[in-house]
N, C-alpha and C positions, 0 to 999 in steps of 0.2 A: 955694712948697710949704712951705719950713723955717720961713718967716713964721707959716704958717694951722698948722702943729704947734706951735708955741710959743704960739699964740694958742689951742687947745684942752689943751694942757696946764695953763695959764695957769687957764683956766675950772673946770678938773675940778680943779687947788689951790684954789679960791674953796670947794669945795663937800667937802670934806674933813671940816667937824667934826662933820656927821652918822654920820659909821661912824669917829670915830676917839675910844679912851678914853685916860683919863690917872689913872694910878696910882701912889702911893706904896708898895713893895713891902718888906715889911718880912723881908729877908735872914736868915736863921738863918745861913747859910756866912760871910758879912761882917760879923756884929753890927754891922748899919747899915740905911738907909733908904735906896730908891735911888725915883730917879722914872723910871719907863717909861711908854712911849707905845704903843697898841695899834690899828690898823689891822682892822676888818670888813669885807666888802663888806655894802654895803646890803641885795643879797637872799638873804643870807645860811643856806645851808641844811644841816642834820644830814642828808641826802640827799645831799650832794657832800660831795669831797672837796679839800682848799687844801693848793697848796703851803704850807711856812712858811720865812717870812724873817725874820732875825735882823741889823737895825740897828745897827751901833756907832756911835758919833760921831752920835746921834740929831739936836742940835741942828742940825748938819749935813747931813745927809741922808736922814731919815727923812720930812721934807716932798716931796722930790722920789723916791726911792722911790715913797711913794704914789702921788703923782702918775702914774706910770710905769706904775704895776702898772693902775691905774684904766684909761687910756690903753690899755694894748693889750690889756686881756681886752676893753675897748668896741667894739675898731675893726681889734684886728688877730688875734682869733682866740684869742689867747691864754689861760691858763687865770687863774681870781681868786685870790689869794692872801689870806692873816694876814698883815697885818707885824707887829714886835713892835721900837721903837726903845727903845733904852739911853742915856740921856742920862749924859754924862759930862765935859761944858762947863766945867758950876761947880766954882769952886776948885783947877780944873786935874786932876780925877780923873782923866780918862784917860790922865796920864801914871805915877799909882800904880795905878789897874785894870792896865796893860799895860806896867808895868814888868822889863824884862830886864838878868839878868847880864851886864856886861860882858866878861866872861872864858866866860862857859859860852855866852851868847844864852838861858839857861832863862829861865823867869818867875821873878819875885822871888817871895816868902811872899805877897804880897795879890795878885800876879799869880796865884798857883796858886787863891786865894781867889776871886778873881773868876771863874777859869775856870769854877770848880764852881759858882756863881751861877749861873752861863748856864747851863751843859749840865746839872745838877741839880736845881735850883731854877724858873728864869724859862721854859726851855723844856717841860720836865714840865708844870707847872701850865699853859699851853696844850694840848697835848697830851690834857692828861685831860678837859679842859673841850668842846674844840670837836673840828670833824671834819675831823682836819688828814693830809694826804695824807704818805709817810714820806719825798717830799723836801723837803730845805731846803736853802736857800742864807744864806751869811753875807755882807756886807758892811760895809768897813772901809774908813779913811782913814789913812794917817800912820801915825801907833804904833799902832793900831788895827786896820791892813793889816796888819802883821809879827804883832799878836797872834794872828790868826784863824787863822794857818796852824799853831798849835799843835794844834786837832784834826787835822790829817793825821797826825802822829805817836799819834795813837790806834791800839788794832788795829783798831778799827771806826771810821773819820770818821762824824764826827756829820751834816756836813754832804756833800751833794752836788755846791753850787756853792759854786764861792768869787771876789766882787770885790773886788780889790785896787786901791784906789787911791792911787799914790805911795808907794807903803809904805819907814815907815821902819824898813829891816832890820836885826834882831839880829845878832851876829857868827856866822858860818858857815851861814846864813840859805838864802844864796843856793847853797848848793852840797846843803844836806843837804834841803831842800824837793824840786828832782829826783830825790835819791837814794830818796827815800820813797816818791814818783809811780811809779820805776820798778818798786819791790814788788807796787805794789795792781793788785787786779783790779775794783775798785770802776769804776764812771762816776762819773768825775770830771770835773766842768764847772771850768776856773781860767781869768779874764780876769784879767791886767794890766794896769793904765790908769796911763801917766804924762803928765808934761807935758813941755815940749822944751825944759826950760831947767838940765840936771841935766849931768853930765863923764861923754860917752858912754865916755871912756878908763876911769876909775880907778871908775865905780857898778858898785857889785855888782849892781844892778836889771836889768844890763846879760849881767853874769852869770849872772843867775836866769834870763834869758829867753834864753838861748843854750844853759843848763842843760837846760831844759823841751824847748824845741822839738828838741832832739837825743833826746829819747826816741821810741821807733818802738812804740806803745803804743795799739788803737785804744778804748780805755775813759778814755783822758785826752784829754778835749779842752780842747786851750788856744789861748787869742788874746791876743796884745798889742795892743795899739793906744797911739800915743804920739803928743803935739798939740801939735807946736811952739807954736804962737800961744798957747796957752793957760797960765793963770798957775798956780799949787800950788793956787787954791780952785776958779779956773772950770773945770779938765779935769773937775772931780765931774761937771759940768753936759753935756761933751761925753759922757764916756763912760759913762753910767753906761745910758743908753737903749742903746745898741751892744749893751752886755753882756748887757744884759736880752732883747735880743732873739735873741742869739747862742743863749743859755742854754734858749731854751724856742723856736726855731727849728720845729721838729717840729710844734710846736701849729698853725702857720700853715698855710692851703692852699700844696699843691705849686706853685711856680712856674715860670713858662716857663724862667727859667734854670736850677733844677733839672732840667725834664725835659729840656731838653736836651744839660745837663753830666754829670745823675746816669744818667738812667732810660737814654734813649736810646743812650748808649755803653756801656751795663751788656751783660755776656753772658750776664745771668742769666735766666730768665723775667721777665716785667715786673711779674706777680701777688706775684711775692717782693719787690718792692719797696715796693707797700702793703703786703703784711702784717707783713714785717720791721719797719717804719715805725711804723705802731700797735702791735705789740707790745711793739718798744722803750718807745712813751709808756707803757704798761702797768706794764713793769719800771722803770723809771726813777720812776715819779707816783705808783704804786700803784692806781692806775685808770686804765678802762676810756674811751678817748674814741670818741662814734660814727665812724665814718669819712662825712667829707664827701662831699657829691655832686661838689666840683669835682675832690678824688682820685680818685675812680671813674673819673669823666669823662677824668681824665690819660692815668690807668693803660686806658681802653679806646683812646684814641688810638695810645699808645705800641705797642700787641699788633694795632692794624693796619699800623702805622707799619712795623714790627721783622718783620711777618707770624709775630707771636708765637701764633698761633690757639688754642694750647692754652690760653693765659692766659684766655679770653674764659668758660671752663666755669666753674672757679673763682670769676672774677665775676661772671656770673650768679648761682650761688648764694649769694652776698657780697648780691646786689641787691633778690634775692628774700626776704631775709632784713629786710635794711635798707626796702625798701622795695615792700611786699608787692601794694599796691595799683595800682604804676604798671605799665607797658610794660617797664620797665629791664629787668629780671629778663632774660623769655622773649622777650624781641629781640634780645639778648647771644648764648641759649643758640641761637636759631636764626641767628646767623651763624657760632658757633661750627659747630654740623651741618652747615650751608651749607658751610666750608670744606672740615670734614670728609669732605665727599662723601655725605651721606645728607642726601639733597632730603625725604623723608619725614620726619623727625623735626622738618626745620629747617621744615617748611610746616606743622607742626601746633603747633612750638612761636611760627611769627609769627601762624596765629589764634589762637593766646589772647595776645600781645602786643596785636594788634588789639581786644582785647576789654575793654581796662584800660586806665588811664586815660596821656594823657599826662605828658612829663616832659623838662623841657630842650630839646633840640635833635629828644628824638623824637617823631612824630607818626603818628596814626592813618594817614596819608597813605603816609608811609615803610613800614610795616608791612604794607600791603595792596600799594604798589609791590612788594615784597619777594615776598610773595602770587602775586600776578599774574604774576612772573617764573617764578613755579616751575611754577605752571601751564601756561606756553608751551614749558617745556622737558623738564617732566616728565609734560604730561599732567593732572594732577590734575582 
């Protein structure tokens, strides 16, 4: 299986330079030229709306980024994205872009400089051009990981998600990052990615990540993950797919391990856990995602499962909304009745079930069974 994924990641890298541009961006904040790399999806539409990603260490991982993003909005549900890489290779910029005080951890003068390029300049001019949804995620490598977490100390973070890989931390880095996590009420997505070859004793990485995980905060979600085997360039490679899918998790249909870790142990009605669910992607994306058939489909297992009955009303109307034409709807609404105890309501809502069309697992067959029963018990 890890074979046949690397072999279509592999595929959709070959076919990148049809949606991806290359621009020399002439800086007013840096009196300089900087070369950036810009990421479209091919069916690119002022009707939707894209997260946005913001690449540092472009030469680095603005290839594989794409690749990623390409990858699972194809195959695993998830939403398309803008990237937007920052090349910063040549002549060793990235270590003057993301230069910090040794005694403060601040940015230096072209570190402040650089900031305001991005979140003023490079991100703006996206922004007003295309149809970009109001989250974003940053990614960083090395000094480039330590720089990105300077928006958190904004009163408003720019960004939503933030992946750090191996970051190499300013001084007091690792303690005042949680202490800022603990303030916001923002959702905040932080992965940490390192590799297994750093002094678990004396890294403050180590620190940051005992820092983080001690906060009791359900608007910060964070993950470590750490890859022994892996070298300071190949961890890119392991974690940067984890992260990406950790980050936009919600996009994918419910899985059996979720319904039966999430939904199924919940004591909540089960109806609240789709609509919580999509409304989150709402707040979080700033648009609206339909709700899948194979959610629906969860969410009606779990409310017979649970003998949740009142949930089944709710989704019927969820159904008949989403999908006006089929059975869903008024097959829901008359088992709902059915349990209710009104044989009436639930026999006239499976004839019009019976009278629309199929869908999934339900059939004409099912509906008139259903029928037929009420008939023997109720008379009809």
């Amino acid at each position: 299986m890890k074979k046949c994924l690397f072999v279509l990641i592999g595929l959709l890298c070959t076919n990148l330079g049809a949606q991806v541009k290359k621009e020399i961006f002439e800086s007013f904040k840096l009196q300089e030229r900087r070369n950036v790399s810009y990421y479209f999806p091919e069916d690119y539409s002022e009707e939707k709306k894209y997260p946005l990603i913001l690449v540092l260490d472009a030469e680095y991982l603005f290839d594989q980024v794409v690749a990623i993003s390409k990858f699972n909005s194809q195959f695993q549900g998830m939403p398309q994205t803008i990237i937007i890489g920052i090349d910063q290779l040549e002549d060793e910029l990235r270590w003057e872009d993301c230069a910090f005080d040794e005694q403060t951890g601040l940015p230096t003068e072209k570190g402040k400089l650089f900031f305001e390029f991005l979140g003023m300049e490079i991100i703006p001019s996206i922004d007003t051009k295309y149809s970009t949804a109001p989250f974003k995620m940053v990614i960083g490598y090395d000094i480039t990981a330590n720089f990105m977490n300077y928006w958190l100390f904004k009163d408003h973070s720019l960004f939503n998600s933030y992946i750090s890989i191996s970051p190499l931390l300013a001084p007091e880095m690792e303690s005042r990052i949680p202490e800022r996590l603990a303030t916001m009420d923002k959702h905040i997505f932080y992965n940490l990615i390192t590799a297994g070859n750093r002094d678990k004793i004396t890294n403050n990485i180590l620190q940051l990540d005992r820092g983080i995980k001690s906060l009791e905060k359900e608007n910060i979600h964070y993950y470590s993950d750490e890859y022994p085997n892996a070298s300071e360039l190949s961890v890119i490679t392991y974690g940067l797919g984890k992260a990406w899918e950790r980050t936009f998790q919600m996009f994918k249909p419910i899985s059996p391990k979720e319904y039966k870790t999430e939904i199924l142990v919940s004591n909540d009605p089960v109806i609240n856990y789709l609509e919580d669910r999509y409304n989150m992607i709402e707040e979080l994306f700033g648009f609206e995602k339909p709700m899948e058939l194979n959610d629906i489909m969860a969410i009606y297992a779990a409310s017979l499962k649970k003998e949740d009955f009142e949930s089944l009303k709710p989704l019927s109307d969820i159904c008949k909304k989403l999908f006006p034409d089929t059975m869903l709807g008024f097959y829901f609404e008359g088992e709902y009745f059915e349990q209710l105890g009104e044989p009436k309501k639930a026999f006239k809502a499976f004839e019009k079930a019976f009278q629309m069309e199929e869908i999934d697992f339900l059939t004409k067959d099912m509906a008139l069974e259903k029928i037929d029963a009420l008939k023997a018990d109720f008379g009809y």
